[in-house]
C-alpha positions as CSV (number, residue, x, y, z in Angstrom):
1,X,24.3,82.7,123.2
2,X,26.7,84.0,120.5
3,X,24.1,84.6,118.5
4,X,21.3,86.8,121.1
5,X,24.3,88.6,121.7
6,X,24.6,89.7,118.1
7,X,20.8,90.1,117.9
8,X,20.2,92.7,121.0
9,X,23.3,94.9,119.3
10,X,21.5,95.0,116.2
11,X,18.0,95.3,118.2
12,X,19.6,98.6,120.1
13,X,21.1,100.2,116.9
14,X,18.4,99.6,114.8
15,X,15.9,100.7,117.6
16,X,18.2,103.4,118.4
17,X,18.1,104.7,114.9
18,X,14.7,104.9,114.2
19,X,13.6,107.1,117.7
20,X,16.3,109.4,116.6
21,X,14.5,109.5,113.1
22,X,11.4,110.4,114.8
23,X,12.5,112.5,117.0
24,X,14.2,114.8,114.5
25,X,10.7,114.7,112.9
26,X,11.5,112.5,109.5
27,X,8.0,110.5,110.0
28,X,6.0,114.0,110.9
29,X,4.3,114.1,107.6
30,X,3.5,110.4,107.9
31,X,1.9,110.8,111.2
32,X,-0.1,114.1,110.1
33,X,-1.2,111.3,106.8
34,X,-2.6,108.5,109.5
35,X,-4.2,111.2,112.0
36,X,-6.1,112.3,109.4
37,X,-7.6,109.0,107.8
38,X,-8.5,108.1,111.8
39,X,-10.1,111.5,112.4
40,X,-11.9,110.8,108.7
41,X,-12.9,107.3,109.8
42,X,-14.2,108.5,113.1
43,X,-11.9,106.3,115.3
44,X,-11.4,109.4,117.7
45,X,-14.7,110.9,119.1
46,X,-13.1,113.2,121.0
47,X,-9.5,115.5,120.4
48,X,-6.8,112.2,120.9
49,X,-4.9,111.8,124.0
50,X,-0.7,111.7,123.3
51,X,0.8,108.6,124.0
52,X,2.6,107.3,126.4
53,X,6.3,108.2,126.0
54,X,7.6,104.9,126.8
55,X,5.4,102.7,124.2
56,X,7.4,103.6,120.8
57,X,10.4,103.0,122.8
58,X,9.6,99.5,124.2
59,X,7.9,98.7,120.7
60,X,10.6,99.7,118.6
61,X,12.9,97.6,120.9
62,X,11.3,94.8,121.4
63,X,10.2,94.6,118.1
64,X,14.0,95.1,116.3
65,X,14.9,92.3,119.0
66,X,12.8,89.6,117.7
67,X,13.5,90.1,114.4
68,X,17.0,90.9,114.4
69,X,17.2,87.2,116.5
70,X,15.6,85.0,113.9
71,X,17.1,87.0,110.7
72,X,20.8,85.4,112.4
73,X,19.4,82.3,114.0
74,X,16.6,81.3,111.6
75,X,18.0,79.3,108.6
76,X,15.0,79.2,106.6
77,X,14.1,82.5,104.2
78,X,10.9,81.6,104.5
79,X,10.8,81.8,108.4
80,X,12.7,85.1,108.9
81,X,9.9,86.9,106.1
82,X,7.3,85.5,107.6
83,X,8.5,86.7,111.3
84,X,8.9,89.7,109.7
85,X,5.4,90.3,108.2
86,X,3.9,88.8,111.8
87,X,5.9,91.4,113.7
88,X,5.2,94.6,110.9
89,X,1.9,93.5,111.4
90,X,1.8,93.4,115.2
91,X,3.3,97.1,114.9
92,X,0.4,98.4,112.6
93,X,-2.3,96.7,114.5
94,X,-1.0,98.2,117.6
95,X,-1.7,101.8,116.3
96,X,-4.9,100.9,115.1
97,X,-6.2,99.4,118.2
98,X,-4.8,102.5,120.6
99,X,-6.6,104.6,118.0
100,X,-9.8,102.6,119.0
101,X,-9.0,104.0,122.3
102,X,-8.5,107.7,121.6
103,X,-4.6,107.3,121.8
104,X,-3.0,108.5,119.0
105,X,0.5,105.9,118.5
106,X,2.2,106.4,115.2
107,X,3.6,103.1,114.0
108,X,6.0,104.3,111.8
109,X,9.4,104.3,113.9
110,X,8.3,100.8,115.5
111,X,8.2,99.8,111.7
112,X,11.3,101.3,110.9
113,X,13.1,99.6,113.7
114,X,12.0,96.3,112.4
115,X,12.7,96.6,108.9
116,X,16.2,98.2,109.7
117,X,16.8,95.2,112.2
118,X,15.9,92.8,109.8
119,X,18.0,94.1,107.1
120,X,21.2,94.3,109.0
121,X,20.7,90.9,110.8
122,X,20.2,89.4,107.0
123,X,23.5,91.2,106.3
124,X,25.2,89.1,108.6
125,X,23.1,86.7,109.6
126,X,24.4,83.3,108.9
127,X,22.8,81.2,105.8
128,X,23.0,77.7,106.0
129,X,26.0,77.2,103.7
130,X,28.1,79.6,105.6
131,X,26.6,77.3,109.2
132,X,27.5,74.2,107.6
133,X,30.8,75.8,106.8
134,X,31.7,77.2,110.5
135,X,30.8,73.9,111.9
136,X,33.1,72.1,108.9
137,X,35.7,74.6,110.0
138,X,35.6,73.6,113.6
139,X,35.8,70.1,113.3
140,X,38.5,70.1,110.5
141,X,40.5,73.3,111.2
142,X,42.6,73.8,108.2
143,X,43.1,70.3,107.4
144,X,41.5,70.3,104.4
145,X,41.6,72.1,101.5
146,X,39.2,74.6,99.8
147,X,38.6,72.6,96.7
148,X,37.4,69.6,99.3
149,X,35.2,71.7,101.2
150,X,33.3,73.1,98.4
151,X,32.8,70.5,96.9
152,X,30.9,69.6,99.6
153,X,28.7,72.6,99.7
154,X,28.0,72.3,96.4
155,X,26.7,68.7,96.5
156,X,23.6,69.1,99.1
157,X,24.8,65.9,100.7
158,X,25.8,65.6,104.2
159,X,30.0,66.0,104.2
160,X,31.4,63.0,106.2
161,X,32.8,64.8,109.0
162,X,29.5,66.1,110.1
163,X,27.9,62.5,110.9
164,X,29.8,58.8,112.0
165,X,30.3,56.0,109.8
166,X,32.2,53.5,108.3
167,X,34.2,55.1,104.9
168,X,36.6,53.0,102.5
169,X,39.7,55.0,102.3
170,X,43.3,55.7,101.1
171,X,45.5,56.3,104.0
172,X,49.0,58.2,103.6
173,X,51.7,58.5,106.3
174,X,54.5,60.5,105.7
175,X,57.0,60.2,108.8
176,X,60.8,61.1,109.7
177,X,63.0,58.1,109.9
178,X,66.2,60.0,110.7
179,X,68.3,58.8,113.7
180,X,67.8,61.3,117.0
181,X,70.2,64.2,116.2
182,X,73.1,65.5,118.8
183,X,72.1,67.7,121.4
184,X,73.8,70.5,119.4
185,X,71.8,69.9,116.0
186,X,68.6,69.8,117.5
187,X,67.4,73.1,116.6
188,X,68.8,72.6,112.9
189,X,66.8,69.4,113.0
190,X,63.7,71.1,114.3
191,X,63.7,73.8,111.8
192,X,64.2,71.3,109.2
193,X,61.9,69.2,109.6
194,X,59.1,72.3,110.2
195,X,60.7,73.4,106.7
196,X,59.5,70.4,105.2
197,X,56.8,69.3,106.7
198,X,55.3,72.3,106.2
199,X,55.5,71.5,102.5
200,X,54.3,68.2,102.1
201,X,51.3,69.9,103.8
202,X,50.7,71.7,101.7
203,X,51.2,69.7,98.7
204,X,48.2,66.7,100.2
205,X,46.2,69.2,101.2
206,X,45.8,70.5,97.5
207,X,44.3,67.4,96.1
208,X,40.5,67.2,96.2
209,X,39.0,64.8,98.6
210,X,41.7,64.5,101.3
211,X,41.8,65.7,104.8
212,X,45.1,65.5,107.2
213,X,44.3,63.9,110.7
214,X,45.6,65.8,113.5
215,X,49.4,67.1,113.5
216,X,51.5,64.6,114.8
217,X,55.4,65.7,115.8
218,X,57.1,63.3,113.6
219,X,55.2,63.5,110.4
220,X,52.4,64.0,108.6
221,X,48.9,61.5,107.8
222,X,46.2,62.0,105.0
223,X,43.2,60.2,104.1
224,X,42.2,60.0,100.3
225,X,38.7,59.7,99.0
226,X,36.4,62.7,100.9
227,X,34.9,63.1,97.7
228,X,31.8,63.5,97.0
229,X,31.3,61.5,94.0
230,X,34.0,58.7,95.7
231,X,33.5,56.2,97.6
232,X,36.4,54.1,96.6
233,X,38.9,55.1,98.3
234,X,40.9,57.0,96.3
235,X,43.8,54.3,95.5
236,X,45.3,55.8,92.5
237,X,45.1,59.6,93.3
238,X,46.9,58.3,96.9
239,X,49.7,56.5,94.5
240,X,50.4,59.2,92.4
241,X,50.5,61.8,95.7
242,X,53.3,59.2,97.4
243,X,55.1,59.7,94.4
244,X,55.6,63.1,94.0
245,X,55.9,63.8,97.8
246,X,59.2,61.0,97.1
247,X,60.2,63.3,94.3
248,X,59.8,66.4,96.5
249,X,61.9,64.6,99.1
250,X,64.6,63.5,97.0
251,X,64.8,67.0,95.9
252,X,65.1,68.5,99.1
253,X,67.7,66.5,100.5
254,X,69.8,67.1,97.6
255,X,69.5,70.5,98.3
256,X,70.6,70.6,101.6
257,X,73.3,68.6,101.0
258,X,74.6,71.0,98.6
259,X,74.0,73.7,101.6
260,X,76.2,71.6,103.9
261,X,73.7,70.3,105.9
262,X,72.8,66.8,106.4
263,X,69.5,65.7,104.8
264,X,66.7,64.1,106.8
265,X,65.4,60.3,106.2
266,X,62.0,60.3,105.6
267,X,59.6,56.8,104.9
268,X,56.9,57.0,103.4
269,X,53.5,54.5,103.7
270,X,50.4,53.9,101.8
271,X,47.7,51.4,102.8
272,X,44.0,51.8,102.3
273,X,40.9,49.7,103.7
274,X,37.5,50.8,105.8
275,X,37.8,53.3,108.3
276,X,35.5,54.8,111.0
277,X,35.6,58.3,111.2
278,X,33.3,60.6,113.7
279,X,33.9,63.6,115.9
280,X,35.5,63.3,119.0
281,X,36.2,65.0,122.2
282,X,34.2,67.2,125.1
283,X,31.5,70.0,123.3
284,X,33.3,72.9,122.0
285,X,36.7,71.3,121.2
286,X,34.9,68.8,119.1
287,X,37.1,67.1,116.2
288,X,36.9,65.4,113.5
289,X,39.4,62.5,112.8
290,X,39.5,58.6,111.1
291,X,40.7,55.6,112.6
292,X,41.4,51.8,111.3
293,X,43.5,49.4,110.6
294,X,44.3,51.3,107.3
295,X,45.4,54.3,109.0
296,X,47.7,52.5,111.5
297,X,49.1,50.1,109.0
298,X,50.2,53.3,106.7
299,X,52.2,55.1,110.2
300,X,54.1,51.1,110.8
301,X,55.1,51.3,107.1
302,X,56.2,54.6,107.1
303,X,58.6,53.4,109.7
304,X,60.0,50.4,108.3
305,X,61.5,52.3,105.2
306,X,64.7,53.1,107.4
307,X,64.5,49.2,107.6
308,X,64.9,48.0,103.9
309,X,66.1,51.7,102.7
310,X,63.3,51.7,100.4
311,X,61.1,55.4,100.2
312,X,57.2,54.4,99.4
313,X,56.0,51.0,101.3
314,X,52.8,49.5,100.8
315,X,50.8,46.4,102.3
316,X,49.6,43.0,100.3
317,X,46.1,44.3,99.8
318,X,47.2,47.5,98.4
319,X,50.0,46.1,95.8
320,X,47.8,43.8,94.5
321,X,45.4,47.0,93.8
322,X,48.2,48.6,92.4
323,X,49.9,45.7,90.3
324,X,48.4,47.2,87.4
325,X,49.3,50.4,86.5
326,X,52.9,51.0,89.2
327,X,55.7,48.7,89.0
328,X,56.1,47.7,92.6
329,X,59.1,45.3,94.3
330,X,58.5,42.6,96.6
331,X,60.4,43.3,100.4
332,X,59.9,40.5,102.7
333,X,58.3,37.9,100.6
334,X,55.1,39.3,99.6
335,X,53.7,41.1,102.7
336,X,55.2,44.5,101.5
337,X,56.4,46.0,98.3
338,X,58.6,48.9,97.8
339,X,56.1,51.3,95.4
340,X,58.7,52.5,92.6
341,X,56.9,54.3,90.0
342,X,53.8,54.7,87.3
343,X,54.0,52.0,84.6
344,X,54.5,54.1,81.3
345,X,50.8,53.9,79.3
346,X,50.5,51.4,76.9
347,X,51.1,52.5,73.1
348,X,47.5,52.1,70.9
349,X,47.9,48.7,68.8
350,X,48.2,49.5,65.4
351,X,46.2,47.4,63.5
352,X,47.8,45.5,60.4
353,X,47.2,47.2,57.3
354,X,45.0,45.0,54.6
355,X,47.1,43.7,51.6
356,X,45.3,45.2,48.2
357,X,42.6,41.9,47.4
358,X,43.9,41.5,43.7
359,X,40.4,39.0,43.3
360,X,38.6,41.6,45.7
361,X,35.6,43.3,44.2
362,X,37.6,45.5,42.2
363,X,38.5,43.2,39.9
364,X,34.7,41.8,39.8
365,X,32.7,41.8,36.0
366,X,31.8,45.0,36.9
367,X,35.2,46.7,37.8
368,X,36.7,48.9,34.7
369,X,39.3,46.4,34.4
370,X,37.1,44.1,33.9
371,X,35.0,45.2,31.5
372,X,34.8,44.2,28.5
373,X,36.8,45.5,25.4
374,X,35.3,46.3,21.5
375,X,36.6,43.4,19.3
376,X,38.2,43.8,16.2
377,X,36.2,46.4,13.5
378,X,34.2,44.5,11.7
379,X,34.0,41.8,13.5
């Protein structure tokens, strides 16, 4: 509907356009040029009759409609020029067969309507990348960043929020663990919390490959490895992101407890595993989130951080992936461990040097030490 909307304004200013063209006589010379060849080639036996007012009108019209519709509709180049050239040549023969008739019709502003309806429909019609875009856009909102979605674009593969399935991910849940403020430091809590969530937003949202689920009102959720080139997870990119969002936090609250206020708790969780991600809800407010025991195990260990006063919590499953590159702490037997930090790189082993081979080649019969020296003279 949106888009025969946009087609009939550009049909009635293109169409609109052209008449007014004609009318101010800009095709004259034109129209004296195509009499004459139909005089020449005998199409009119007798002095031509003037056409009826209403055809250029209702050609120029219906013609800048058709086209205008498929140059913002049609995906396909090669569909909107070959609309084009059917309806350009609908136009001519039109004038051609009145002729036969002893009308005279000049084609020229029904062409003109069609070629300026094209052009302006093309100017903002919408090409496939920017379709796939809009619909990305209204699925996702602005939960993902522009270095995700171009990737995308750029791949000619199907993005994962535009079709179900099942999708190995890297889940991140970033949550407040704060104790329920007074009813007098609710608003400073509120504002707060906006303050900061608002920046670890920003900070997942700037790596490649992750989208945020929907906003929840006590923290934030990411999922790692919407790549294209990925289908990992994500693990490692995930671990390093938990880290610097703790690093961020830390950061902050030291801040506001220099600014007298008091700093909020907040637990972080990473888990990863399959997830099932799809589009949900009625038609037009259609979107796009993941779901799994990945996701919900991330928002339960996000929680338990005000528990064992720890900042980064991960699951069994994902220490063990982890084990070797992050130094990691056991919490509750082996179930969870406390993520700490990124194990330093190893040094490069330096190989031993070789010991100078004294009965090595150098010293063989042919070395210069070796060789052999002139005996006495005259010996």
């Amino acid at each position: 509907m949106r888009h025969l909307i946009l087609a009939l304004g550009l049909a009635l200013v293109a169409a609109a356009t052209a008449l007014l063209l004609s009318d101010i006589g800009v095709f004259e010379a034109a129209e004296r040029w195509l009499f004459a060849r139909y005089r020449g080639e005998s199409l009119w036996k007798e002095n031509p009759a003037a056409v009826w007012t209403w055809v250029p009108m209702v050609v120029a019209g219906v013609g800048a409609l058709l086209v205008a519709w498929v140059a913002v509709d049609v995906a396909t180049w090669t569909a909107k020029l070959a609309v084009l050239a059917a309806m350009l040549g609908a136009v001519a023969f039109l004038s051609l067969t009145l002729a036969f008739y002893g009308v005279a019709y000049a084609p020229w502003s029904g062409l003109a309507a069609a070629l300026l309806a094209f052009a302006m429909g093309c100017l903002l019609a919408e090409t496939p990348t920017s379709r796939d875009r809009r619909d990305s856009v209204s699925l996702l909102g602005t939960r993902a960043g522009e270095d995700t979605l171009q990737a995308w674009t750029g791949s000619g593969r199907m993005p994962p929020w535009r079709e179900p399935g099942v999708r190995e991910a890297a889940v991140v849940a970033v949550r407040v663990v704060s104790a329920a403020p007074a009813a007098e430091g609710v608003a400073a809590h509120l504002d707060q919390r906006g303050r900061t969530m608002a920046e670890i937003t920003r900070l997942l949202r700037q790596r490649p490959g992750v989208i945020l689920d929907l906003p929840s009102g006590d923290g934030v959720r990411a999922f790692f490895g919407f790549r294209p080139e990925v289908m990992a997870g994500d693990l490692e990119p995930a671990a390093e992101a938990v880290l610097e969002l703790s690093r961020f936090l830390k950061e902050e609250a030291t801040l506001q407890t220099q600014a007298g206020e008091t700093p909020l708790a907040w637990g972080i969780g990473l888990s990863a595993g399959p997830l099932v991600t799809g589009s949900h809800g009625p038609d037009g407010e259609r979107f796009w989130t993941a779901s799994g025991t990945a996701a919900e195990q991330a928002r339960q260990l996000a929680a338990l951080n005000a528990r064992h006063h720890t900042s980064i919590l991960v699951g069994r499953r994902t220490a063990e992936a982890l084990a070797g590159r992050y130094e990691l702490r056991a919490v509750e037997g082996d179930a969870i461990h406390a993520l700490l930090a990124a194990r330093p790189a190893p040094e490069p082993e330096e190989l031993p040097v070789a010991a100078a081979d004294t009965d090595g080649w150098n010293n063989g019969p042919d070395s210069p030490e070796k060789a052999v020296s002139p005996g006495p003279a005259g010996a």
